[in-house]
Backbone as JSON Lines, residues from 0, in Angstrom:
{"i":0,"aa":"X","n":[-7.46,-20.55,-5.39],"ca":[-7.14,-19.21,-5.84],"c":[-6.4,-18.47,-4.73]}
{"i":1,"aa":"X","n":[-5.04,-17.97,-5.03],"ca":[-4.55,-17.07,-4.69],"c":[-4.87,-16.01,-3.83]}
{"i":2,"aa":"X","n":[-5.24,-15.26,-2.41],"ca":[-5.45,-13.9,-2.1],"c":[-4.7,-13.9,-0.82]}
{"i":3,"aa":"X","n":[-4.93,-12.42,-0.97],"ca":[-4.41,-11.67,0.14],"c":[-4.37,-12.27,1.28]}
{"i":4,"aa":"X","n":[-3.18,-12.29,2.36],"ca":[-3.53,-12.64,3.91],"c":[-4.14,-11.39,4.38]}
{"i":5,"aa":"X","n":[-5.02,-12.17,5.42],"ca":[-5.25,-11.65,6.57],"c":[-4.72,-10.2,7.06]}
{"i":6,"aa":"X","n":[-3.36,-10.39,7.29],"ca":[-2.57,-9.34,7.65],"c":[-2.1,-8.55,6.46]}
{"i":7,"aa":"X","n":[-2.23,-8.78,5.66],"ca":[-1.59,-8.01,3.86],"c":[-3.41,-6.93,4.07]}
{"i":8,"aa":"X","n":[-4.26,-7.77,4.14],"ca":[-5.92,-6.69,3.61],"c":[-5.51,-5.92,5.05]}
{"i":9,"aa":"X","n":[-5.34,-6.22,6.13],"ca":[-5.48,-5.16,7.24],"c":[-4.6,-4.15,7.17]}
{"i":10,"aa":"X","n":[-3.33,-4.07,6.31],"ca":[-2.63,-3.45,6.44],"c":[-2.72,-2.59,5.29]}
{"i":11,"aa":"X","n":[-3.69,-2.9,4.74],"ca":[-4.41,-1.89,3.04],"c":[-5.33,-0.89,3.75]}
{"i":12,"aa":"X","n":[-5.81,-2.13,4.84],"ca":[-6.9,-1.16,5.31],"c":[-6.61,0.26,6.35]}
{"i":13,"aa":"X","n":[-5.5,-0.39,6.97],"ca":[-4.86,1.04,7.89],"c":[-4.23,1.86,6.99]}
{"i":14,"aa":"X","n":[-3.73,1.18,6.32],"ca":[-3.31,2.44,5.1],"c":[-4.81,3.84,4.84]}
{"i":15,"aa":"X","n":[-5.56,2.85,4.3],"ca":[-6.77,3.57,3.88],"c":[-7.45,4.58,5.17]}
{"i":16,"aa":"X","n":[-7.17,4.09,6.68],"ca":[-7.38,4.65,7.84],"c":[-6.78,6.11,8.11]}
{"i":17,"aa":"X","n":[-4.8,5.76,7.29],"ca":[-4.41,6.98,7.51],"c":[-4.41,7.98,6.73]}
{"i":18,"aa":"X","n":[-5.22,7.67,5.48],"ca":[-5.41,8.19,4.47],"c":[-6.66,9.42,4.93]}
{"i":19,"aa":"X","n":[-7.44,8.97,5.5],"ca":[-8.86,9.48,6.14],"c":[-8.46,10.39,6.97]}
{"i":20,"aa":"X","n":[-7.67,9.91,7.73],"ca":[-7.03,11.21,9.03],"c":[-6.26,11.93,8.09]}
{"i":21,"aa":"X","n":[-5.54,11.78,7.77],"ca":[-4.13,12.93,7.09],"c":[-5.16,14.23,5.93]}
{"i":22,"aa":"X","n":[-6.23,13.56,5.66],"ca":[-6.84,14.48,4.55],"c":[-7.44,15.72,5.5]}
{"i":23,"aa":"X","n":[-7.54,15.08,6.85],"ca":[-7.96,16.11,7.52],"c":[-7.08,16.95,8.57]}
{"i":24,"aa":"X","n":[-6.26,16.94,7.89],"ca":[-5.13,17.95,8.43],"c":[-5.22,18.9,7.47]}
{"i":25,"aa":"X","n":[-4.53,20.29,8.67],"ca":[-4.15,21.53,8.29],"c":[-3.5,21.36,7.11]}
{"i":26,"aa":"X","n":[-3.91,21.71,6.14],"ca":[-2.97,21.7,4.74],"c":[-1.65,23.27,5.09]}
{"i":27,"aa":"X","n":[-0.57,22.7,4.54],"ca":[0.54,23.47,5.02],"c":[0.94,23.98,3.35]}
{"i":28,"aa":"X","n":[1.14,22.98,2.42],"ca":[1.63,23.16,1.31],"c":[0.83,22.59,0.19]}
{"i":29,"aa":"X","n":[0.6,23.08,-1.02],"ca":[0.0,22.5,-2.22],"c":[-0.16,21.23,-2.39]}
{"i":30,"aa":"X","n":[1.03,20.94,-2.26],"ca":[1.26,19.2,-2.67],"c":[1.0,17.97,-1.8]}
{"i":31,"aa":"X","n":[0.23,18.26,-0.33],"ca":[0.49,17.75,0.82],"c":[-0.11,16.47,0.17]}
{"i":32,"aa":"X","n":[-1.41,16.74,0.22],"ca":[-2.6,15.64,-0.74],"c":[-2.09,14.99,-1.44]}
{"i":33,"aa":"X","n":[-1.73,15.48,-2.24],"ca":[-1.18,14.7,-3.75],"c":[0.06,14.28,-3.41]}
{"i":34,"aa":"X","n":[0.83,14.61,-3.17],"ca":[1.98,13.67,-2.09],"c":[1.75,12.66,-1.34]}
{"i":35,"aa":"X","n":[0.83,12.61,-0.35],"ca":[0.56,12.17,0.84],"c":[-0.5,10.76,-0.19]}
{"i":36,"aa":"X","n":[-0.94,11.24,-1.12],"ca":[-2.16,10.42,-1.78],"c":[-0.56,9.23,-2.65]}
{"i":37,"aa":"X","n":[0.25,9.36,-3.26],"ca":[1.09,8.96,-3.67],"c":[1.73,7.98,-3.5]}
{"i":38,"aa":"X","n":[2.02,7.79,-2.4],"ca":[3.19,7.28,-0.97],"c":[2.05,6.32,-0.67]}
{"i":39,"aa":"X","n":[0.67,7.1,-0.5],"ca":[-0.3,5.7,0.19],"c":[-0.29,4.79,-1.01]}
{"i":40,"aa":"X","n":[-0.75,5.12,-2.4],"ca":[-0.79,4.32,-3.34],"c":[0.53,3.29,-3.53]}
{"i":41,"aa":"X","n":[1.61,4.09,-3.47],"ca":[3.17,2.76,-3.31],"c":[2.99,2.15,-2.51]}
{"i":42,"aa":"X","n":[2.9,2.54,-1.19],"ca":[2.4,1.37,-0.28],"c":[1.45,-0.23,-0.88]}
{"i":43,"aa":"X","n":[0.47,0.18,-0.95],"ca":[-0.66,-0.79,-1.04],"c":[-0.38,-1.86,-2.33]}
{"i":44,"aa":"X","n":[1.11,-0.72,-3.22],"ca":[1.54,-1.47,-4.28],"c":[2.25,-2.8,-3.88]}
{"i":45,"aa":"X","n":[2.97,-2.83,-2.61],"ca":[4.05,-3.28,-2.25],"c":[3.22,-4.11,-1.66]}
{"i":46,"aa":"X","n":[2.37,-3.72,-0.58],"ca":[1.71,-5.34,0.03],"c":[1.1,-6.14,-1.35]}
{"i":47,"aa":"X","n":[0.2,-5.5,-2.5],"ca":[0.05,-6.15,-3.43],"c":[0.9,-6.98,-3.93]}
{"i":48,"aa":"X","n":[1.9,-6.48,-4.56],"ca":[3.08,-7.45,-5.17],"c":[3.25,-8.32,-4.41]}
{"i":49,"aa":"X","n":[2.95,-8.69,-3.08],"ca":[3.29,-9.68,-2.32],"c":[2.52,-10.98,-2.92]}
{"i":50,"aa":"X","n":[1.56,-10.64,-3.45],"ca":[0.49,-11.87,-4.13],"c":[1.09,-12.02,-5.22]}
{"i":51,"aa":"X","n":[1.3,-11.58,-5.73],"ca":[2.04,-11.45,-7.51],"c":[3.81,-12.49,-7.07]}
{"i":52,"aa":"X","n":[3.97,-12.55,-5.81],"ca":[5.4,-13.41,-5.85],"c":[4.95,-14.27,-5.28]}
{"i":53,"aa":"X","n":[3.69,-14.82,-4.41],"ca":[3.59,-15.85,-3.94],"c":[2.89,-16.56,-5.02]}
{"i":54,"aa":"X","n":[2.05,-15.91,-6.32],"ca":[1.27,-16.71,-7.17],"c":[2.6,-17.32,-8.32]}
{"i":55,"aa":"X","n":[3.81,-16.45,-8.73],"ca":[4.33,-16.71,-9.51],"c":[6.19,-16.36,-8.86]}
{"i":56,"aa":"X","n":[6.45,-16.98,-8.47],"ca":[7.69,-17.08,-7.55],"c":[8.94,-17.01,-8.36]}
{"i":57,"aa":"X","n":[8.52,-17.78,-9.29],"ca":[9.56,-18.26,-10.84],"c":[10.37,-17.16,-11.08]}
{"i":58,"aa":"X","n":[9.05,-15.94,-11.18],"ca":[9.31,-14.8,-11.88],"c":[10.49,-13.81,-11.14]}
{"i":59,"aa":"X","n":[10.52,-13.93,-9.59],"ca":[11.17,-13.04,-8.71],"c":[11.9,-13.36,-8.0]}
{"i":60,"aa":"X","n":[12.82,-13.02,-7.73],"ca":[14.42,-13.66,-6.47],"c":[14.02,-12.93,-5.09]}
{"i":61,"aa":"X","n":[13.03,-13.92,-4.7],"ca":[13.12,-13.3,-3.15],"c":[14.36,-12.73,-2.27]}
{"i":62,"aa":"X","n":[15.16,-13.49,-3.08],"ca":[16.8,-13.33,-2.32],"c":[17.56,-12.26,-2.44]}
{"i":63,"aa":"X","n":[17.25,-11.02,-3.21],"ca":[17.49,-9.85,-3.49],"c":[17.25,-8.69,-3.24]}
């Protein structure tokens, strides 16, 4: 079965690290959170998909 490297979960996990610090910042504007919450979620999308092309390769042109 298929999972995550090593370095793909650590790098979910610092995500999730800077997620923890940034919430505890001075809020400046409405949207900081919900912005800031956003951007982390694309992230973690992108190391994800990394499993989704190594399980099914067929599907995606690495070459692009």
């Amino acid at each position: 079965m298929e999972k995550l490297t090593e370095k793909e979960i650590k790098i979910i996990s610092l995500l999730g690290d800077a997620w923890r610090e940034y919430i505890n910042l001075e809020e400046f504007h409405p949207d900081d959170i919900s912005d800031f919450r956003y951007h982390i979620h694309r992230l973690q999308d992108l190391i994800s998909q990394r499993l989704a092309v190594r399980i099914h390769p067929e599907l995606f042109n690495k070459n692009k």
